[in-house]
Each structure stands twice: as C-alpha cells, then as structure tokens.
C-alpha positions as CSV (number, residue, x, y, z in Angstrom):
1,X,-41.9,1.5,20.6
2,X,-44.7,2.5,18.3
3,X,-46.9,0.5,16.8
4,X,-47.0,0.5,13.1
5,X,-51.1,-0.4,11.9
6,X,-51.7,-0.9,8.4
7,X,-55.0,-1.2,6.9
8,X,-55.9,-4.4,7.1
9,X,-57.0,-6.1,3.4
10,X,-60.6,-6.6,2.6
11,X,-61.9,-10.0,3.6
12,X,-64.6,-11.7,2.4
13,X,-66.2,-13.4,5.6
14,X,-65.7,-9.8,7.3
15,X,-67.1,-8.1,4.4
16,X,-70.1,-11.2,4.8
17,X,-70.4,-10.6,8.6
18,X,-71.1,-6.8,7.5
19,X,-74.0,-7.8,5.6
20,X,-75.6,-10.3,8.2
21,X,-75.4,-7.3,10.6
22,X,-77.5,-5.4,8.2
23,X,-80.1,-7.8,8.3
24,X,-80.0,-8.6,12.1
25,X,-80.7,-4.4,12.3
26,X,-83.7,-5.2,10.2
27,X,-84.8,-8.1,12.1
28,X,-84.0,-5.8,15.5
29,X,-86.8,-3.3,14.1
30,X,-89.0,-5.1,13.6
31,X,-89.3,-7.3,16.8
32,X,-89.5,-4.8,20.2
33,X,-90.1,-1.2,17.9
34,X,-93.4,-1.6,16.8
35,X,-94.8,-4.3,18.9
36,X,-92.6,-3.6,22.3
37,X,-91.1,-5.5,24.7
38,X,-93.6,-8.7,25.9
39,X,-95.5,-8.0,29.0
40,X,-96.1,-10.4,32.0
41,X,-99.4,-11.6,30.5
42,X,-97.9,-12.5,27.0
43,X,-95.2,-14.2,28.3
44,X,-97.7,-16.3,30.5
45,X,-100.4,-17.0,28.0
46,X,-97.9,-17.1,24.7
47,X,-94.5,-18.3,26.8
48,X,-92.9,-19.7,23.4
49,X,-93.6,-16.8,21.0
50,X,-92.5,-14.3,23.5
51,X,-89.0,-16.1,24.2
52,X,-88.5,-15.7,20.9
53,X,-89.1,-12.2,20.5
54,X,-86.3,-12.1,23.7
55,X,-84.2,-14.5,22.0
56,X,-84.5,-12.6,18.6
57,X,-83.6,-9.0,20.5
58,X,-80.9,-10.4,22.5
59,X,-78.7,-12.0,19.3
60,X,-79.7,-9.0,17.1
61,X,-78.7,-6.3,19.7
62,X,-74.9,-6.4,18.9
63,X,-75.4,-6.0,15.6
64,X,-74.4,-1.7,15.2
65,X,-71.4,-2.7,17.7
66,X,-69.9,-5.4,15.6
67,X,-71.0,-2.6,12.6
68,X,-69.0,-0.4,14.4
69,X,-65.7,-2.8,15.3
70,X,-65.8,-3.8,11.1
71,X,-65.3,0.1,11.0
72,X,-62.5,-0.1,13.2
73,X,-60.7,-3.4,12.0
74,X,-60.0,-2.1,8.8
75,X,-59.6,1.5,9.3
76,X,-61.7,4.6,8.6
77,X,-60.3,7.2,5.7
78,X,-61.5,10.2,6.6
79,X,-61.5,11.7,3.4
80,X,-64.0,14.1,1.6
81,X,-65.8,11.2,-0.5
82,X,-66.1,9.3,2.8
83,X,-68.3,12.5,3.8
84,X,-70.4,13.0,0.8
85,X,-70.9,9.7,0.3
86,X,-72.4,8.8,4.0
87,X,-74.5,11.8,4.3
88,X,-76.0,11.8,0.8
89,X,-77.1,8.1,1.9
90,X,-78.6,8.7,5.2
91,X,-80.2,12.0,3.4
92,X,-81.4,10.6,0.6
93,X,-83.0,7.6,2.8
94,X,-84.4,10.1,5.4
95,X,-85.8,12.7,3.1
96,X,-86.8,10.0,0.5
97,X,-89.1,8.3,3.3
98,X,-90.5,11.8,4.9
99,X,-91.8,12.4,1.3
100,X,-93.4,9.4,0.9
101,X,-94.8,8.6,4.1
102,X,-96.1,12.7,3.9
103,X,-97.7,12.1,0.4
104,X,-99.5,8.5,1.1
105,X,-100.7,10.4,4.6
106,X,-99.2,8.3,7.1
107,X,-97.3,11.1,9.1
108,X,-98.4,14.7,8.8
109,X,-96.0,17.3,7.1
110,X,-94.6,19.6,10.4
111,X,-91.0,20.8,11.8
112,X,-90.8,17.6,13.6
113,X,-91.2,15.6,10.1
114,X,-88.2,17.8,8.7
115,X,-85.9,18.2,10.9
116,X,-86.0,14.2,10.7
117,X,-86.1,14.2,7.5
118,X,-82.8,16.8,7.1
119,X,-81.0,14.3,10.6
120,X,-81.6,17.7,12.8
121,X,-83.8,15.7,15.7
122,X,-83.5,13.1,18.0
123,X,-84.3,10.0,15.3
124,X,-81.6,8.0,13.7
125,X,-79.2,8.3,16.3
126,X,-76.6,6.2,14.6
127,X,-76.3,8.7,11.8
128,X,-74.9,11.4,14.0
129,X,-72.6,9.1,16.2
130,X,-71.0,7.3,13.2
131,X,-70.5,10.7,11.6
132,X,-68.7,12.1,14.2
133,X,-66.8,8.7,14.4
134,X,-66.0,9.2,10.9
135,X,-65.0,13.3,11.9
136,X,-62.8,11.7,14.8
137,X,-61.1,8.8,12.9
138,X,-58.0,10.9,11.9
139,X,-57.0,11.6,15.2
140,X,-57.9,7.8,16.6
141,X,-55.6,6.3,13.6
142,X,-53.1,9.1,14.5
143,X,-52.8,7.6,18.1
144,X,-53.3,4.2,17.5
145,X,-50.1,4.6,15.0
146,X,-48.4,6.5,17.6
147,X,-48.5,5.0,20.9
148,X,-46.9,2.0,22.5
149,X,-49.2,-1.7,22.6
150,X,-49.0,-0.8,26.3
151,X,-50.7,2.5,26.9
152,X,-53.0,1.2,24.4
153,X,-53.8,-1.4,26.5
154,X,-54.2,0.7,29.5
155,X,-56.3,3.4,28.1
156,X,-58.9,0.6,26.8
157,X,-59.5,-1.2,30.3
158,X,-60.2,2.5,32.1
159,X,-62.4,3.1,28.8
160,X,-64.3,0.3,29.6
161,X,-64.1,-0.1,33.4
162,X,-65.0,3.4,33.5
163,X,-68.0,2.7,30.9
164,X,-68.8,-0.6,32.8
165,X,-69.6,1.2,36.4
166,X,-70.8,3.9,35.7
167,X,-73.0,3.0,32.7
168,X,-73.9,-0.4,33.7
169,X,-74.4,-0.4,37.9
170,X,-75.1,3.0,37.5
171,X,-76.6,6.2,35.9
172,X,-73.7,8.7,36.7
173,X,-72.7,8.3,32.8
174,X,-75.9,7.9,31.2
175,X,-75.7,11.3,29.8
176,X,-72.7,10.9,27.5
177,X,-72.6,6.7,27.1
178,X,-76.2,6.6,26.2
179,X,-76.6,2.8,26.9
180,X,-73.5,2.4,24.2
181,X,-75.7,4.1,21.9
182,X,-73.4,7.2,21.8
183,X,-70.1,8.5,19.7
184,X,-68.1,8.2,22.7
185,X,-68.8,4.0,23.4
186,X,-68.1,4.1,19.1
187,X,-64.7,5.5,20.0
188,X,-64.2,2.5,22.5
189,X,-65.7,-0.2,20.1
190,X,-63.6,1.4,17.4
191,X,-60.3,1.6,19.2
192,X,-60.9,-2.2,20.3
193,X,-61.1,-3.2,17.3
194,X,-57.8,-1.2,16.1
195,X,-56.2,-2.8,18.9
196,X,-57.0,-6.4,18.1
197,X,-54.1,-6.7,15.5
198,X,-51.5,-5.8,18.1
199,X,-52.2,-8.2,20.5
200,X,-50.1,-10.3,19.6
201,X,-47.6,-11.3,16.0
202,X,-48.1,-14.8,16.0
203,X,-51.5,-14.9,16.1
204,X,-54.0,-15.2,13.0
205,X,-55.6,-11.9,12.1
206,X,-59.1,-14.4,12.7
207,X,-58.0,-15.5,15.8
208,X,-57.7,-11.8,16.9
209,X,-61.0,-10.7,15.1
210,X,-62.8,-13.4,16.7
211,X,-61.5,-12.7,20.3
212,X,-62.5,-9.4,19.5
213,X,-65.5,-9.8,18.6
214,X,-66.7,-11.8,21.0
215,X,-65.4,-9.4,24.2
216,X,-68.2,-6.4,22.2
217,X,-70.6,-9.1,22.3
218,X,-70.4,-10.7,25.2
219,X,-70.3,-7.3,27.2
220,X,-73.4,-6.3,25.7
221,X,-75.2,-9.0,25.8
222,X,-74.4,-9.0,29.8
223,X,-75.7,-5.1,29.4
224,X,-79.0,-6.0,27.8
C-alpha cells in the first residue's frame, strides 16, 4: 500500500524552532571558529569558562540538522522561485560581505576571495548541500509518496547503520558523509523527517516531530 504524504500545515512552534536554530548557528560561530576548541591548559587554569564553550558547541551543533529535518517535515517544492530565491540569498550575503570586507581591507581582493564570494570554493558548505537537497527533493517526495511505510522503514535503518559504521567507528565513508556535513546525510535527515508522519495514525503530529527530532539529536550529539 502507498503511503499518501501531504504537506503538513505551517506551525507556529516549528516555524519558532526554525528561528532558535538560526541563532544557535550564530552562537556555533562564534564559540570554537574563531577562538578554537579549548586546549589542556585552558581547561586546567579556566575549567568553568571552558565547559561552557563545550557545553555551548555541544547543544548548538544540531542546529543545521534540525534545519534540515524542518525542511523535510513540511516538504520542499522544488519549484523555480524556490531556486532564485535561495541563491540570490546566499549570493547576495556572500558577495555583499567579500565587498565589504575587500574595501575596509580586512581580506585581500584574489580568486580565492571570489570564487567565495560567487559559492565556487570550499566555504559555506551548507549552501551547496541544501541546494542539491533542494535539486533532489522531487525525486525524495516522489518516493516517499510512492513506497510502502515498510521499505521506508527498511531503507532508513541501512541509511543510517550504514552512515553509523562507517562514518562514526570508521573513516571508510568520510569522503561522501563528511561528518554529516554533506548532501547525502541531508537526504537521510530529510527522508527521516518525511517518514515521521507515517509512523503511526493515532499519534499527534508533535508526538512524531518530537520523537523525531530527538533520534537527529541524540545521534549527533553521540557523534560529536
């Protein structure tokens, strides 16, 4: 039997969970990114600001996965103002702050600064992999609308058994999961969260979000 997924109606807390995620990216940047992780020596001489630096990085962390599993819970519409609009943003953010950061002098004007500036390098990996989520999202609706609860089920636990051994106890798939920080552990987070509704009828839709949820944080948080 197919299972028949409709787009699930906007909801304030989700839509307020969205936003808090924003703010725990911010707070992620600006703890280990400029500063770094703390060293033996901090931790020694300044034990209580360092645990918080920890603390701050490990509750922050799951912030672009829960981003991600928002994405999925209500459905992405891959359609051609979905496009234009996410890529003006992140090129209008990228290219905005190359130009100011050239003309004030705090980077110097090279390739490197534009083929950041145009998403072409390394930086801002989350552009690329949630735009290639977004490319992809047609074909995960199509068989999330189109296979039975139970295949669905089976094709998650390999996903993330697979993604579990050989990402977490070992490097064998480092090069294409990334630490999760990779299109292909969006599709999984994505396709959880498409699968939550399912699970089962006579649960509330927060029930299911929450138990959601919590499986993409706890598994990373056991990662990190």
């Amino acid at each position: 039997m197919d299972i028949k997924l409709q787009k699930a109606p906007r909801q304030m807390n989700v839509e307020l969970l969205r936003v808090v995620c924003m703010m725990m990216v911010l707070a992620l940047h600006a703890n280990f990114y400029p500063f770094g992780m703390p060293n033996k020596q901090e931790c020694f001489h300044a034990a209580l600001p360092s645990f918080t630096r920890c603390w701050i990085e490990m509750m922050t962390i799951v912030a672009v996965d829960v981003f991600v599993m928002i994405s999925g819970w209500f459905g992405l519409n891959a359609r051609r103002r979905s496009y234009t609009s996410f890529i003006f943003t992140a090129l209008f953010f990228s290219i905005g702050s190359a130009v100011f950061f050239a003309a004030t002098g705090y980077v110097t004007f090279d390739k490197g600064l534009v083929l950041d500036a145009l998403q072409l390098s390394k930086c801002l990996w989350f552009v690329k992999a949630y735009l290639m989520l977004l490319i992809l999202s047609p074909i995960l609706n199509a068989f999330v609308a189109h296979t039975d609860r139970r295949t669905f089920a089976t094709t998650l636990i390999g996903f993330f058994v697979f993604q579990t051994v050989f990402n977490f106890f070992g490097d064998g798939g480092q090069q294409f999961f990334s630490d999760g920080y990779s299109p292909l552990s969006f599709i999984g987070l994505y396709l959880l969260a498409r699968y939550a509704p399912t699970c089962s009828s006579t649960l509330p839709a927060a029930r299911s979000w929450a138990r959601c949820s919590f499986s993409a944080t706890a598994g990373t948080s056991c990662h990190f």
